[in-house]
N, CA, C and O atoms as a GROMACS GRO file, in nm:
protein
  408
    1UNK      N    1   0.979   3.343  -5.112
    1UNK     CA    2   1.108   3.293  -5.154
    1UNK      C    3   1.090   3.154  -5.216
    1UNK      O    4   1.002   3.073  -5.186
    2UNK      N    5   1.209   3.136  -5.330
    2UNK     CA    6   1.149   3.004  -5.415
    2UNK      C    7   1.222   2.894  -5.315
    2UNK      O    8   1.284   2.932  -5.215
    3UNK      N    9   1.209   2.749  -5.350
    3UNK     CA   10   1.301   2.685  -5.290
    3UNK      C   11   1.437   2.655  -5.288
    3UNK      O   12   1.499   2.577  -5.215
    4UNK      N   13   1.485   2.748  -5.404
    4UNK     CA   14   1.617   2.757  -5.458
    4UNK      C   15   1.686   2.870  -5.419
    4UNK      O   16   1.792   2.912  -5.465
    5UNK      N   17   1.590   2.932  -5.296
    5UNK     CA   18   1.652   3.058  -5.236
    5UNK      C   19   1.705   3.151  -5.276
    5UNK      O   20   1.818   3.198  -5.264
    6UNK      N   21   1.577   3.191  -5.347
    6UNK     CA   22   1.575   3.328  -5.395
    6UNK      C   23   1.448   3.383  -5.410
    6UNK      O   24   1.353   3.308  -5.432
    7UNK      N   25   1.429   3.538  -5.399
    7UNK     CA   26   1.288   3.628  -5.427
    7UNK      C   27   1.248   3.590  -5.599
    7UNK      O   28   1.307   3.594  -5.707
    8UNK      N   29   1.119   3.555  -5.553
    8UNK     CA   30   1.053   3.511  -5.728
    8UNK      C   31   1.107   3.624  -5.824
    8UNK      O   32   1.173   3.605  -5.926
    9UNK      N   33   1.061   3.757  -5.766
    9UNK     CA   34   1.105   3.825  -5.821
    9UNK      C   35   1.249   3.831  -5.903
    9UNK      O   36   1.271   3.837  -6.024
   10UNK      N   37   1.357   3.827  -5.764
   10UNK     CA   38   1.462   3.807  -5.876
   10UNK      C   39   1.503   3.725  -5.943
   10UNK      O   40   1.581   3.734  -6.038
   11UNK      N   41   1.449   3.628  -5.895
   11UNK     CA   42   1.466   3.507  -6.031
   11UNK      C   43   1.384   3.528  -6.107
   11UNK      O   44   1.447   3.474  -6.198
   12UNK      N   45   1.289   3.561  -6.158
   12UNK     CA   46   1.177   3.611  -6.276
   12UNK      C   47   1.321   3.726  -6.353
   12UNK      O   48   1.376   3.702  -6.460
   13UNK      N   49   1.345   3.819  -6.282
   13UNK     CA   50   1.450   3.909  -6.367
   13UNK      C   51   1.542   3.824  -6.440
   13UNK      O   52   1.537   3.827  -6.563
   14UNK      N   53   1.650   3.725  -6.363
   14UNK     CA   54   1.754   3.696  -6.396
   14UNK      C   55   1.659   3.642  -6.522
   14UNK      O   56   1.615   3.726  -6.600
   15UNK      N   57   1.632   3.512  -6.540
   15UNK     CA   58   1.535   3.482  -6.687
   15UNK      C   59   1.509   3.520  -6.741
   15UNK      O   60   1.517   3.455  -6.845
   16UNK      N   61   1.450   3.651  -6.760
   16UNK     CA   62   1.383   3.759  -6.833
   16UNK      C   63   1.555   3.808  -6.919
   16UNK      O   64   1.568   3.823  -7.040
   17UNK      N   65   1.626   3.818  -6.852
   17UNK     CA   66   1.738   3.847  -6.929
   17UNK      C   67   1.846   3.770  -7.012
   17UNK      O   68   1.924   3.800  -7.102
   18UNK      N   69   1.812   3.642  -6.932
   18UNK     CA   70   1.882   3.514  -7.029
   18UNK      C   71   1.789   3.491  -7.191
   18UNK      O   72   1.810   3.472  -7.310
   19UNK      N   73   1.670   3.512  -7.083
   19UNK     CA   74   1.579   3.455  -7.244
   19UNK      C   75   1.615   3.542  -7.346
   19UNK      O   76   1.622   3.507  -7.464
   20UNK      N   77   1.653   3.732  -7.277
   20UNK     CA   78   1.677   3.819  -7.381
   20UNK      C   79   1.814   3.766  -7.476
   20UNK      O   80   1.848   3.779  -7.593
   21UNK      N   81   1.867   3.702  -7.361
   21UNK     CA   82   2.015   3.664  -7.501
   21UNK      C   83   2.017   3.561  -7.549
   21UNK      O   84   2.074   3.533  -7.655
   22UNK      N   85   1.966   3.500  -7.492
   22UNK     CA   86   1.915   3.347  -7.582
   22UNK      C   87   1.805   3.372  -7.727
   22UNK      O   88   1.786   3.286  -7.812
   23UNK      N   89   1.747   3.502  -7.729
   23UNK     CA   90   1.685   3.527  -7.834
   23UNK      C   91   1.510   3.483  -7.862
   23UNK      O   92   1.434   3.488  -7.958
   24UNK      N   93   1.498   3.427  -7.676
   24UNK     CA   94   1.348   3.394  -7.704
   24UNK      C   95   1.221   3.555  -7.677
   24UNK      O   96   1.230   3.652  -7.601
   25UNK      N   97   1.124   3.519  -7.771
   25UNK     CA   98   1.077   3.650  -7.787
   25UNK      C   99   0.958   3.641  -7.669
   25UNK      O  100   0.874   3.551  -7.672
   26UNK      N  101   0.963   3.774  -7.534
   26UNK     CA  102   0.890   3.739  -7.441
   26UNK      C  103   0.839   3.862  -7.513
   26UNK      O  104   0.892   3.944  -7.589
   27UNK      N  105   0.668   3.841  -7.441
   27UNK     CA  106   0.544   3.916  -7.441
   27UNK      C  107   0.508   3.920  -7.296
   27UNK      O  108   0.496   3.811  -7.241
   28UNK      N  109   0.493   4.003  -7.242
   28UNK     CA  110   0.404   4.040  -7.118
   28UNK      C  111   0.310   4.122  -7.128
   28UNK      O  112   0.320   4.244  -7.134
   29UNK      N  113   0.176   4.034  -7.130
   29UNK     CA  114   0.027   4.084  -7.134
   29UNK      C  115   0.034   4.200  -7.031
   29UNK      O  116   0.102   4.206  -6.928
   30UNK      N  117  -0.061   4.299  -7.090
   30UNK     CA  118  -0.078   4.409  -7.027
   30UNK      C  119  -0.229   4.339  -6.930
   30UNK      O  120  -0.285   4.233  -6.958
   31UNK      N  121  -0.266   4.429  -6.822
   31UNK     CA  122  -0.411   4.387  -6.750
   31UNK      C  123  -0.508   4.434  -6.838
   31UNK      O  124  -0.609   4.384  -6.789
   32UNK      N  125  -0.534   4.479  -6.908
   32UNK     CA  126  -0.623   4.524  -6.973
   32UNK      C  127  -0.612   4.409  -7.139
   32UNK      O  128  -0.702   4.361  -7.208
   33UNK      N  129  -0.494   4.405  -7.149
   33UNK     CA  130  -0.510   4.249  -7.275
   33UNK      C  131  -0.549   4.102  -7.199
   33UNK      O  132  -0.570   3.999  -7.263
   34UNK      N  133  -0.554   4.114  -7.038
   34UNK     CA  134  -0.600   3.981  -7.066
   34UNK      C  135  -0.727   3.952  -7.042
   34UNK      O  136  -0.779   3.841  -7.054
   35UNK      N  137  -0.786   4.069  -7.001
   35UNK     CA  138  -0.941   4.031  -7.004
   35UNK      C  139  -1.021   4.084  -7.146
   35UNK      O  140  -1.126   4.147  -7.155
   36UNK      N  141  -0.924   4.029  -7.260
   36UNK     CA  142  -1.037   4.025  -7.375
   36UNK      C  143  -1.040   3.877  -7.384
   36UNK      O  144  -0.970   3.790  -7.333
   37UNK      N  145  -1.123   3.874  -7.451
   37UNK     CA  146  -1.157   3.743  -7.474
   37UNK      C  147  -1.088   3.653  -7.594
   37UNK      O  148  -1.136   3.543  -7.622
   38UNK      N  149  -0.989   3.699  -7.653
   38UNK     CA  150  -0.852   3.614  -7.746
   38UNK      C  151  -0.752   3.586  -7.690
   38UNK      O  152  -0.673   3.497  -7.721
   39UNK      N  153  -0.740   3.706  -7.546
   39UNK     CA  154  -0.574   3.642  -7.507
   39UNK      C  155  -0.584   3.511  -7.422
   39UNK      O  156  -0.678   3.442  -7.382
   40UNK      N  157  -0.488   3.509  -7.412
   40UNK     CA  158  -0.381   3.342  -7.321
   40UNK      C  159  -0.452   3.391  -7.188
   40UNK      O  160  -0.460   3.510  -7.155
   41UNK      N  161  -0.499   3.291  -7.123
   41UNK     CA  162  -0.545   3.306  -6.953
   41UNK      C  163  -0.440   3.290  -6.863
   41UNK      O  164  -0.438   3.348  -6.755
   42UNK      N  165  -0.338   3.202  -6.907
   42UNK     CA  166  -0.238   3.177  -6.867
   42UNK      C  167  -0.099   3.197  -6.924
   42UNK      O  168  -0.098   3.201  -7.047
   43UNK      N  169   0.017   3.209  -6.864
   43UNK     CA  170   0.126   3.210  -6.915
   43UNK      C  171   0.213   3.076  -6.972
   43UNK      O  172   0.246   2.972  -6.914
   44UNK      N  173   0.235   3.125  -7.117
   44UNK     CA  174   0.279   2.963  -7.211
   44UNK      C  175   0.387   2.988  -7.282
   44UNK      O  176   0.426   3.102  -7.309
   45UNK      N  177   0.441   2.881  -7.317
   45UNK     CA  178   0.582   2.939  -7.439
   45UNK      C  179   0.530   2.809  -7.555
   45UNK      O  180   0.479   2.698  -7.549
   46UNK      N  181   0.573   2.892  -7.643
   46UNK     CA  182   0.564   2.788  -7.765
   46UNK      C  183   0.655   2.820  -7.890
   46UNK      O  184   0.732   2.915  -7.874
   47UNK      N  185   0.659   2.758  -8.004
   47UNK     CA  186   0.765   2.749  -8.109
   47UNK      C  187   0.634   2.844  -8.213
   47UNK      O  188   0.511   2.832  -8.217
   48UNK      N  189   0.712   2.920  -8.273
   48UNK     CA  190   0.647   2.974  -8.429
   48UNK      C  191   0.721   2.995  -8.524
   48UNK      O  192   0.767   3.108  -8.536
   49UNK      N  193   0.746   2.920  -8.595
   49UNK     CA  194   0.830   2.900  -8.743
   49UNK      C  195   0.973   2.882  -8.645
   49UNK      O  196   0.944   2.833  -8.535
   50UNK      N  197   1.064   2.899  -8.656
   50UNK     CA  198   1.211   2.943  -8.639
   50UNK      C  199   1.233   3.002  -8.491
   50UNK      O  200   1.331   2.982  -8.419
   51UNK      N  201   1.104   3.090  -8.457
   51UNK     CA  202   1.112   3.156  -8.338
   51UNK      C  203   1.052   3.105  -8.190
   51UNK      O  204   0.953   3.036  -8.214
   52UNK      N  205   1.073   3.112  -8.059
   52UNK     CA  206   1.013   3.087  -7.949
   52UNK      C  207   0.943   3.231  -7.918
   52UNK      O  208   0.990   3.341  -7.948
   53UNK      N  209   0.825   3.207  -7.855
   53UNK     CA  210   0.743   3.310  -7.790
   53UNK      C  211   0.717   3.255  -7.658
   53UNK      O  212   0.683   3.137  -7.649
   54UNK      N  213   0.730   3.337  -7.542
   54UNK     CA  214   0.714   3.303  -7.400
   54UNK      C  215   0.630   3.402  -7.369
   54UNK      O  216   0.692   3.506  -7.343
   55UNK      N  217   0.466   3.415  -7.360
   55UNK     CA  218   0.346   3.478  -7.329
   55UNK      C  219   0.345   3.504  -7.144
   55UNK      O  220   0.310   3.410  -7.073
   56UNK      N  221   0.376   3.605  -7.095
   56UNK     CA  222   0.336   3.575  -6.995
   56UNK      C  223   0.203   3.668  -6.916
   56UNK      O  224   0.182   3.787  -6.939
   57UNK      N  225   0.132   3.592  -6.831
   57UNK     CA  226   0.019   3.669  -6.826
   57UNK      C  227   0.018   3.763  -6.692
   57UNK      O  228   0.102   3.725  -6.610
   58UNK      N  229  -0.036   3.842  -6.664
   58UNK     CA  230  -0.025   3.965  -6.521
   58UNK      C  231  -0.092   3.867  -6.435
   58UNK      O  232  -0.048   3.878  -6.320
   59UNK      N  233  -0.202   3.758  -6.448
   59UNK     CA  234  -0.273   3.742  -6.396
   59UNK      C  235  -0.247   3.582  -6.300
   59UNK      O  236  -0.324   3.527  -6.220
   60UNK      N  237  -0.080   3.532  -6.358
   60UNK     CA  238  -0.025   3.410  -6.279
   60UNK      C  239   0.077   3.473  -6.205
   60UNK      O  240   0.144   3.562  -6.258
   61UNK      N  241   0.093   3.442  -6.104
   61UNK     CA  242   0.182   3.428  -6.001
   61UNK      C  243   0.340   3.462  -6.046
   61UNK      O  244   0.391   3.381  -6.122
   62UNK      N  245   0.390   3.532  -6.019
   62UNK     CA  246   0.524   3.551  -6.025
   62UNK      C  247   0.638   3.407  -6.056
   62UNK      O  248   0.733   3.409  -6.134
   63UNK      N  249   0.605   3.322  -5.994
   63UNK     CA  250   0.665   3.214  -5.980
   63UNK      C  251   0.604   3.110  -6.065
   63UNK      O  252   0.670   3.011  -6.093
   64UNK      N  253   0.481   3.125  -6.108
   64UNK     CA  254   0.454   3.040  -6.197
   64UNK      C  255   0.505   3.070  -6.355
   64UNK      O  256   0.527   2.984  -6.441
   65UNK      N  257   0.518   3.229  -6.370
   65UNK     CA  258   0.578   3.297  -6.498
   65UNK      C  259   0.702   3.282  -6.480
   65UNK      O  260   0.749   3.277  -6.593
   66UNK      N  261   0.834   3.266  -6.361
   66UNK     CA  262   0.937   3.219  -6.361
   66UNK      C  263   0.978   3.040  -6.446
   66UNK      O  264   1.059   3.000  -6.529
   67UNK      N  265   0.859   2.975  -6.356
   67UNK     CA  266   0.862   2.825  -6.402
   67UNK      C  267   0.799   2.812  -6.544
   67UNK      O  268   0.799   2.691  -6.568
   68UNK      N  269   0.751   2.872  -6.636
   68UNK     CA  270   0.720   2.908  -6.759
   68UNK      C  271   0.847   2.940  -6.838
   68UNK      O  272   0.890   2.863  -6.924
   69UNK      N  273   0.909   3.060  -6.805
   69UNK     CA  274   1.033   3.088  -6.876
   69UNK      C  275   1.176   2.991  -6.845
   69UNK      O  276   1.271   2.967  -6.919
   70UNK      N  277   1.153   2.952  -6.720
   70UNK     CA  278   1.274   2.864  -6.700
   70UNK      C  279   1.270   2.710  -6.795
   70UNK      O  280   1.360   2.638  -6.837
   71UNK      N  281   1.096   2.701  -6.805
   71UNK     CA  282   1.087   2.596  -6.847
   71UNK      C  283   1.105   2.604  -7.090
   71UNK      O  284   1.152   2.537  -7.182
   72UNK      N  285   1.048   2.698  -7.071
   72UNK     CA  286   1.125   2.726  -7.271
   72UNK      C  287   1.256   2.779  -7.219
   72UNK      O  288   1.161   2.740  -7.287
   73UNK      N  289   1.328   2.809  -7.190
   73UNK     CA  290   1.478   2.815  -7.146
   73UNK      C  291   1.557   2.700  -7.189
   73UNK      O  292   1.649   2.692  -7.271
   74UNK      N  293   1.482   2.582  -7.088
   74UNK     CA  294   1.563   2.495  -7.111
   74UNK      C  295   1.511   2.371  -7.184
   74UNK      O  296   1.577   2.266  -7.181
   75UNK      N  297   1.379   2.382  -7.256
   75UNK     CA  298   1.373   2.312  -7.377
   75UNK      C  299   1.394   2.354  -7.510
   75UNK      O  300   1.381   2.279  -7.607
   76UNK      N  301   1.432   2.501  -7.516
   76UNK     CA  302   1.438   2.499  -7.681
   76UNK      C  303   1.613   2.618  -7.691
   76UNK      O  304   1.682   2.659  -7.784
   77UNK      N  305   1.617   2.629  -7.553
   77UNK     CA  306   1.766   2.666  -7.594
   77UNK      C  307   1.910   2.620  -7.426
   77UNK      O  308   1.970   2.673  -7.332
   78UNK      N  309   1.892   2.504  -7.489
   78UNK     CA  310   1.982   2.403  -7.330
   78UNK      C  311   2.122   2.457  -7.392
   78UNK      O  312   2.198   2.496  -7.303
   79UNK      N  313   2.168   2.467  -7.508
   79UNK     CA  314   2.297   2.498  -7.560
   79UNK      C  315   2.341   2.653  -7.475
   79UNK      O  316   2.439   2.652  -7.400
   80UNK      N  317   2.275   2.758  -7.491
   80UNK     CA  318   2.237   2.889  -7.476
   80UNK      C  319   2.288   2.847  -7.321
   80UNK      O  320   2.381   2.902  -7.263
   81UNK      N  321   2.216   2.754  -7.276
   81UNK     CA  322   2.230   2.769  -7.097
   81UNK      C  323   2.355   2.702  -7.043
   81UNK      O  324   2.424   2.727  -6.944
   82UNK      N  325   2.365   2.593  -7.157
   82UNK     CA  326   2.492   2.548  -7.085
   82UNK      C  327   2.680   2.588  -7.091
   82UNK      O  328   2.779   2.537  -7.039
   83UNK      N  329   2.650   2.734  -7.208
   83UNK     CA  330   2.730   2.799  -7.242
   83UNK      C  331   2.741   2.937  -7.135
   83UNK      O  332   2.836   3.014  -7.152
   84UNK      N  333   2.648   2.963  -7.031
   84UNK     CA  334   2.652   3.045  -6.990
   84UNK      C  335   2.686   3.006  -6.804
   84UNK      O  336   2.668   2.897  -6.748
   85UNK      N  337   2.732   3.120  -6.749
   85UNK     CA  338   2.775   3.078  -6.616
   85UNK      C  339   2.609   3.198  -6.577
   85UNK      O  340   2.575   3.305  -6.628
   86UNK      N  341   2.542   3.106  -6.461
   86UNK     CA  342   2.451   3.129  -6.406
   86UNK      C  343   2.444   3.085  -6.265
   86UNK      O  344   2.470   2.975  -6.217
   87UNK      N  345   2.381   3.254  -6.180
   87UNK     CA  346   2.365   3.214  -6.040
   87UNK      C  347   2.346   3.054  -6.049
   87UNK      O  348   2.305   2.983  -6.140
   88UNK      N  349   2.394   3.025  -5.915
   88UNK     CA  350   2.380   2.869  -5.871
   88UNK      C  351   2.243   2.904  -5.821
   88UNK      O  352   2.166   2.847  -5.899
   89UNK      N  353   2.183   2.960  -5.742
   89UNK     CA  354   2.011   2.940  -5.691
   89UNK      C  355   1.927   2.936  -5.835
   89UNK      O  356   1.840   2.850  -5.848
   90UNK      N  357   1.956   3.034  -5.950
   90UNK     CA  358   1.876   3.036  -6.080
   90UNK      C  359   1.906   2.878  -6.124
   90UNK      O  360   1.807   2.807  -6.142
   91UNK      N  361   2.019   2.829  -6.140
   91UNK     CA  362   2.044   2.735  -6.232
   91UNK      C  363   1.994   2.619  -6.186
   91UNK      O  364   1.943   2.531  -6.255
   92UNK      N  365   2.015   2.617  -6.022
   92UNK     CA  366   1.897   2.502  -5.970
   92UNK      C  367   1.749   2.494  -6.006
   92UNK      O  368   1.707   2.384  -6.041
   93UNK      N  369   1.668   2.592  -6.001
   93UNK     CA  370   1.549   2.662  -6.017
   93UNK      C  371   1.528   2.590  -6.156
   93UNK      O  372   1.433   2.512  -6.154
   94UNK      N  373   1.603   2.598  -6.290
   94UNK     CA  374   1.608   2.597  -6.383
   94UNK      C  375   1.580   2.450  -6.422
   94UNK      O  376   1.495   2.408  -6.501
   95UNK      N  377   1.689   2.370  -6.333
   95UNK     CA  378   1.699   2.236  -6.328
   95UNK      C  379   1.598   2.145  -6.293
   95UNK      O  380   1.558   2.045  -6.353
   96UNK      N  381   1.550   2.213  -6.153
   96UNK     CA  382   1.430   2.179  -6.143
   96UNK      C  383   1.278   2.186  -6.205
   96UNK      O  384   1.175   2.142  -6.156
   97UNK      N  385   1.298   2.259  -6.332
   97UNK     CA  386   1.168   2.264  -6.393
   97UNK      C  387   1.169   2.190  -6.539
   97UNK      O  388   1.081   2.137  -6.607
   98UNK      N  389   1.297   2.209  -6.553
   98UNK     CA  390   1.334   2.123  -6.698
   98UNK      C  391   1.214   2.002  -6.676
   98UNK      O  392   1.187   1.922  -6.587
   99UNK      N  393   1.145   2.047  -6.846
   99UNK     CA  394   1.015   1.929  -6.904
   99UNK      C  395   1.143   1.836  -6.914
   99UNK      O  396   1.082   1.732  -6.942
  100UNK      N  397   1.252   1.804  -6.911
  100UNK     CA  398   1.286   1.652  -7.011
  100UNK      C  399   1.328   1.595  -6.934
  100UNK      O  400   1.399   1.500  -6.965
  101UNK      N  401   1.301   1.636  -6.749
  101UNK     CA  402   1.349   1.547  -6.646
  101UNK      C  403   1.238   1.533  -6.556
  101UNK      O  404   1.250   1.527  -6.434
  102UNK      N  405   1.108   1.525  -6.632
  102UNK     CA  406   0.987   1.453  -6.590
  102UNK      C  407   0.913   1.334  -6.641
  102UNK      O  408   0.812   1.296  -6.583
   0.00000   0.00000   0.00000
């Protein structure tokens, strides 16, 4: 359970579905893509032209691929989040990972 009291799991879902309407484009490495030797070792988000990509890998922790997506969530679409009503345990979660309050 995260400290925002909830199963990683379902907070990994709830995100997974914001990011879907927020329009950021997730990838989830298959086990077999991440042991070639080009993919991401880890799970990352980054900007490409116009678009966000949020990579996540089989091989981090549930909760670390939560704090990945929560974290491009709320640096490249805070408008997206603050237009939306979100569990109070997610939106803490969220708060707490925000890069621009470190």
């Amino acid at each position: 359970m995260t400290r925002a009291g909830m199963e990683a799991r379902d907070l990994l879902e709830i995100l997974l579905e914001l990011a879907d309407g927020a329009g950021l484009e997730v990838r989830v490495l298959s086990n077999s893509a991440s042991s070639a030797d080009y993919s991401p070792t880890e799970s990352a988000a980054c900007r490409v032209g116009t678009r966000i990509w949020v990579v996540l890998s089989p091989d981090d922790p549930v909760l670390h691929q939560a704090e990945v997506l929560a974290g491009a969530l709320s640096r490249f679409r805070r408008d997206f989040l603050e237009a939306r009503f979100i569990a109070p345990a997610a939106r803490d979660f969220i708060d707490r990972v925000d890069p621009s309050e470190r």
